[in-house]
C-alpha positions as CSV (number, residue, x, y, z in Angstrom):
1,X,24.1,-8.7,-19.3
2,X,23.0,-6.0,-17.5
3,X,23.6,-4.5,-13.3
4,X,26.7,-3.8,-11.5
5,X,29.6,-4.3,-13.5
6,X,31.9,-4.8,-10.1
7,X,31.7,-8.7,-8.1
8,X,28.3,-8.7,-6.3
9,X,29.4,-9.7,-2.7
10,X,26.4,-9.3,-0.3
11,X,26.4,-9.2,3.5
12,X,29.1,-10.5,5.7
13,X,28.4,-12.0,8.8
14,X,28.3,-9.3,11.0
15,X,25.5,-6.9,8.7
16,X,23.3,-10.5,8.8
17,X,23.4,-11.0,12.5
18,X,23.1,-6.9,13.0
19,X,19.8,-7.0,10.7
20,X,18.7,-10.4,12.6
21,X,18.7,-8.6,16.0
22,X,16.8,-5.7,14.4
23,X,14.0,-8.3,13.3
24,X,14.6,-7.3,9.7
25,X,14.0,-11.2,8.9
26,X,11.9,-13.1,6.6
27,X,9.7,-14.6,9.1
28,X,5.8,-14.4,8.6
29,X,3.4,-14.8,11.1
30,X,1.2,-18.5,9.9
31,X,-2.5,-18.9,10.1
32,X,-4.6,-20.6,7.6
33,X,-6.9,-19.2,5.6
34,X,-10.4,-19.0,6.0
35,X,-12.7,-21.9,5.2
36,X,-15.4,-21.4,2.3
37,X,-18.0,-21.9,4.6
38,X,-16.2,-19.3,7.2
39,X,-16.8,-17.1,3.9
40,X,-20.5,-17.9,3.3
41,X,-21.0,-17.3,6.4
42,X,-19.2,-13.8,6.9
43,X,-21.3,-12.2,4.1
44,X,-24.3,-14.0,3.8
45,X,-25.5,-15.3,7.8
46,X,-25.3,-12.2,9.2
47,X,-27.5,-9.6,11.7
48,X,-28.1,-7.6,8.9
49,X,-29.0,-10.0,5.9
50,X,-31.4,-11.6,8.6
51,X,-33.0,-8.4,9.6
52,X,-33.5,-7.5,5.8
53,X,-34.5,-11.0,4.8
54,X,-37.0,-10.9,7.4
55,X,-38.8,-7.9,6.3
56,X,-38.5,-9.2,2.5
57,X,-40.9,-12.4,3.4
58,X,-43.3,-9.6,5.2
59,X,-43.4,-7.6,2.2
60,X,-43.7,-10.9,-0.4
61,X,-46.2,-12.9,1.8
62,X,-47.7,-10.5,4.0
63,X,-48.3,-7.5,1.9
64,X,-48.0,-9.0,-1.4
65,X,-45.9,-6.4,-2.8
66,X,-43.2,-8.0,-4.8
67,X,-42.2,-4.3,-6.5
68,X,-41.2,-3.3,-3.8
69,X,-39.0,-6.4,-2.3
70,X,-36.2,-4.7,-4.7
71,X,-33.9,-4.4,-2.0
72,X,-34.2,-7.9,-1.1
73,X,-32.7,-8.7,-4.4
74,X,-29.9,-5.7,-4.0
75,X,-29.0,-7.4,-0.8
76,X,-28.5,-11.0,-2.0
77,X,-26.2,-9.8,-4.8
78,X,-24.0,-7.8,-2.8
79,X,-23.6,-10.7,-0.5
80,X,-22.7,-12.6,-3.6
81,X,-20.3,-10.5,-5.0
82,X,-18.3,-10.6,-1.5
83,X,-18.5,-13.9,-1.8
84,X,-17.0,-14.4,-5.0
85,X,-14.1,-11.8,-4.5
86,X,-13.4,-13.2,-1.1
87,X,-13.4,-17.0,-2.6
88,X,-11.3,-15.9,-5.6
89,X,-8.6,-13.9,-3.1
90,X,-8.7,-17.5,-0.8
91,X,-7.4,-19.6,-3.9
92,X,-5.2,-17.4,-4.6
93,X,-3.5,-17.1,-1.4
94,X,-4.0,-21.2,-0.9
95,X,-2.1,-21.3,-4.6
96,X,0.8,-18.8,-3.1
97,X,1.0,-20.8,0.1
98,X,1.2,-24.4,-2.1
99,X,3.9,-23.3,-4.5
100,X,6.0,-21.4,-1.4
101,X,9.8,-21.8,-2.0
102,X,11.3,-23.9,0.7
103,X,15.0,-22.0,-0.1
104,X,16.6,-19.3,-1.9
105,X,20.4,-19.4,-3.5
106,X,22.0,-16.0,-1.3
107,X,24.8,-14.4,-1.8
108,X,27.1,-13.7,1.2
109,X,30.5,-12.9,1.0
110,X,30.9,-13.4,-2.9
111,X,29.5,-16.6,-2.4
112,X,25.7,-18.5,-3.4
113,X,24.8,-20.5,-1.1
114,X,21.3,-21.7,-0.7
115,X,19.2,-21.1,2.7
116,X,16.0,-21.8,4.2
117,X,13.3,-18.5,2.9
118,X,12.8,-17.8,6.8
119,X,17.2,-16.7,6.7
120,X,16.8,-13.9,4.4
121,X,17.3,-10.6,5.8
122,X,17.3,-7.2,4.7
123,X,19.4,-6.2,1.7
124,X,20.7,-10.2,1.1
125,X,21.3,-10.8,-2.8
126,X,19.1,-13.4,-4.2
127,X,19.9,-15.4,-7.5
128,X,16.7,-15.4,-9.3
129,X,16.9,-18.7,-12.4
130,X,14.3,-20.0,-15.0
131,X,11.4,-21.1,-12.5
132,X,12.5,-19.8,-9.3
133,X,10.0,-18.0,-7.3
134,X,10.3,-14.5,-5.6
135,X,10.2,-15.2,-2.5
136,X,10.3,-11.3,-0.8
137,X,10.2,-8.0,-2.1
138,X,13.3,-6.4,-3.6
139,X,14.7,-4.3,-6.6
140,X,17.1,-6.0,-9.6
141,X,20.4,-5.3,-9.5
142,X,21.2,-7.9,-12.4
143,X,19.2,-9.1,-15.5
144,X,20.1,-11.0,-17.5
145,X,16.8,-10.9,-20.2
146,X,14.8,-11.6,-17.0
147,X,11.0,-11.9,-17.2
148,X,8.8,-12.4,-14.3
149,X,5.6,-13.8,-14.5
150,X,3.0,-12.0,-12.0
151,X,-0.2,-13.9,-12.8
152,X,-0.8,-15.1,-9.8
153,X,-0.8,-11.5,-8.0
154,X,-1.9,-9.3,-10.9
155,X,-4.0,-11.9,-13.1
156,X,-1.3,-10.6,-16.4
157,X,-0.7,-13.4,-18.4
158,X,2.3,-12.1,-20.1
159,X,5.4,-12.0,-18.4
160,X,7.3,-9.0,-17.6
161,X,11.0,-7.6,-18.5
162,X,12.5,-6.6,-15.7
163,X,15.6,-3.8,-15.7
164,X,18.2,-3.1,-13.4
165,X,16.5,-0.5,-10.8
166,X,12.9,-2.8,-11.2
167,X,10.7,-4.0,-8.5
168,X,10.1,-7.8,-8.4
169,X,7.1,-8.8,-6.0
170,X,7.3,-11.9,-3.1
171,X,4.8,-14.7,-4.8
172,X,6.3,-14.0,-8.7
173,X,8.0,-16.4,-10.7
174,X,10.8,-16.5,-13.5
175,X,9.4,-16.9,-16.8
176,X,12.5,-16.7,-18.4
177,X,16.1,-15.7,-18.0
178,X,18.5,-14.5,-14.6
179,X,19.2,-12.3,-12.4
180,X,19.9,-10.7,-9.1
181,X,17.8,-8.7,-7.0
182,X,18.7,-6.9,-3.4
183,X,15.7,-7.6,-0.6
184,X,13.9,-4.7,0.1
185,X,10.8,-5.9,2.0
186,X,10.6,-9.3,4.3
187,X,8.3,-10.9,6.3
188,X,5.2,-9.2,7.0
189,X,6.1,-6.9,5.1
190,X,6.4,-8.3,1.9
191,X,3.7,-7.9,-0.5
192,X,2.5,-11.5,-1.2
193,X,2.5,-11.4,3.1
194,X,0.3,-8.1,3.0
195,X,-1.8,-10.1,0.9
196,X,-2.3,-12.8,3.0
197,X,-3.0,-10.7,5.7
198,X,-5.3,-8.8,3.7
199,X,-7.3,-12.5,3.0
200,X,-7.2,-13.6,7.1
201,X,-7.6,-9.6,8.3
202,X,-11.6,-10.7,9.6
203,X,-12.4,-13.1,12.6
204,X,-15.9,-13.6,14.2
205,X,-17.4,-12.6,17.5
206,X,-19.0,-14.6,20.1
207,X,-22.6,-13.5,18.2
208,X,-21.5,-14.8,15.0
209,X,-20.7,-11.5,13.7
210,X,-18.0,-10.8,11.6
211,X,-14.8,-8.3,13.1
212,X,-11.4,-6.9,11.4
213,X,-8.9,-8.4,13.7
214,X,-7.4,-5.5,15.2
215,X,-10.9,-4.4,16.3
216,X,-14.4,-3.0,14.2
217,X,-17.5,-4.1,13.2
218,X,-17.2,-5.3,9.6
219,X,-19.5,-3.3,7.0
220,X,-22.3,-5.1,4.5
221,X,-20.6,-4.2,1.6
222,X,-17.6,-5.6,0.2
């Protein structure tokens, strides 16, 4: 066994509800993800691809030029590879939102207890067991032969040994062995939350045009 060698306590009382009033809680704003067809339509229906697909069929059938309907072809792939890497990001974050732990054991007081996910605040110690996920951001402060598996955020297969001092990621899962680990980051700003913010972060204007949320035409490429 490795970590502190003295009785992990955790929080009292008082440092939860002082950390709940600051808003350092695990809450995370919802939202579904978008649709496939919402992500067809964000990179292929667009002003632009209409404009440019328009003056491909004038250059095929009008002037009969098909060497020179290149960017045509440059066009539809780069819509397709958005496509694809905005598809693969959406089953990834439908996958994290399936398999999202309903509660976490905490220690408080010297004691485990276990608690909704949406309790956890800043600096709570979280038991981590054989196929428990990680449900916020934090660093170990007990392993016991941990390994996390990351495949789901990283796409690496093998799980990872994790130390004492070692960053474990919100949306990871024990592979094998225990542990302990202090939160670090909650709620939004968690990295399996960045990530589905990241996957929601464009919504579309009256005109069918795709925006970043906070404001910005969205670019062609991907």
């Amino acid at each position: 066994m490795s970590g502190e060698s003295r009785p992990l306590s955790g929080l009292t009382p008082d440092e939860v509800a002082r950390r709940r009033e600051a808003g350092q809680i695990n809450v995370v704003p919802g939202g579904p993800s978008r649709t496939v067809a919402e992500i067809f339509r964000a990179n292929f229906l667009t002003l632009f691809n209409a404009l440019l697909g328009g003056l491909l069929l004038i250059v095929l059938l009008v002037l009969r030029q098909p060497r020179d309907a290149l960017f045509g072809f440059v066009l539809l792939f780069n819509s397709l590879i958005g496509f694809i890497q905005e598809w693969r990001a959406k089953r990834t974050l439908d996958r994290l939102e399936l398999l999202a732990a309903p509660a976490a054991s905490i220690i408080r007081e010297g004691k485990a207890e276990e608690h909704p996910v949406e309790e956890i605040v800043v600096h709570d110690l979280i038991q981590l067991r054989p196929g428990d996920q990680v449900v916020v951001d934090g660093e170990v402060v007990v392993s016991e032969g941990l390994e996390i598996d990351e495949s789901l955020l990283t796409g690496e297969s093998d799980p990872i040994h994790k130390d004492v001092g070692e960053e474990v990621l919100s949306g990871s899962f024990v592979a094998a062995g225990s542990g302990v680990y202090r939160a670090t980051k909650v709620g939004g700003d968690a990295y399996a939350a960045r990530l589905a913010a990241e996957g929601k972060r464009f919504t579309f204007n009256s005109g069918g045009a795709p925006e970043k949320e906070g404001g910005g035409r969205r670019g062609w490429t991907n």
